[in-house]
C-alpha positions in Angstrom: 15.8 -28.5 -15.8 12.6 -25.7 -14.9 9.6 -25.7 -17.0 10.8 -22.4 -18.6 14.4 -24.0 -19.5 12.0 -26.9 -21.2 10.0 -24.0 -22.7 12.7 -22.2 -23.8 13.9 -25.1 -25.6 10.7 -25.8 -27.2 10.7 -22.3 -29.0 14.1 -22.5 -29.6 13.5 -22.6 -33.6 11.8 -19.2 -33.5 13.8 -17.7 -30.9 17.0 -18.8 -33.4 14.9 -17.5 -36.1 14.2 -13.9 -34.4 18.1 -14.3 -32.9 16.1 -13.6 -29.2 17.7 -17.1 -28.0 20.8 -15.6 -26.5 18.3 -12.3 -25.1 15.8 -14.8 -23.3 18.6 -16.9 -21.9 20.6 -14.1 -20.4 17.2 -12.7 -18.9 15.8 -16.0 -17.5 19.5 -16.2 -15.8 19.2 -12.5 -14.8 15.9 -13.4 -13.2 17.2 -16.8 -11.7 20.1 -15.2 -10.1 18.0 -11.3 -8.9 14.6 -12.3 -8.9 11.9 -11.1 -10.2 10.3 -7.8 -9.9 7.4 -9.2 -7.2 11.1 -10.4 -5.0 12.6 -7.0 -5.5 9.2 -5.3 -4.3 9.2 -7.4 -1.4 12.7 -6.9 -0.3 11.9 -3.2 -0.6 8.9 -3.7 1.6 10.8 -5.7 4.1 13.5 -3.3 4.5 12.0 0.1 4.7 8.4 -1.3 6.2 6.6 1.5 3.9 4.4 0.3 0.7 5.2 3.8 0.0 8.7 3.3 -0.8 7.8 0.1 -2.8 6.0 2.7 -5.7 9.1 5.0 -5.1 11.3 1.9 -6.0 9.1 1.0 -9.2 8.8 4.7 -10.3 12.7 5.2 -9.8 13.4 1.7 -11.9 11.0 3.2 -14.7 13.0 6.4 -15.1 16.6 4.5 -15.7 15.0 2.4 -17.9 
């Protein structure tokens, strides 16, 4: 178990309470499996060399959302 499994089980009364368990689960999963945005950036970085195309990448993922 991480520290934010533990966490997440400590606030597990209010995330039940807000119904946000099932929401934070799925992301921290998301985030386990993809990475997080700093691993994305640097993927971007490694493949196209160009810090350039690592604020086209963020400004592309803001416009979908």
């Amino acid at each position: 178990m991480t520290l934010v499994d533990a966490l997440i089980d400590f606030a597990r009364t209010a995330l039940d309470a807000t119904d946000d368990t099932e929401w934070v689960r799925a992301q921290w999963d998301r985030i386990r499996t993809d990475g997080g945005g700093a691993a994305r950036q640097r993927a971007v970085l490694r493949r196209s060399g160009r810090f350039a195309a690592v604020v086209d990448s963020l400004a592309a993922a803001t416009v979908r959302g």
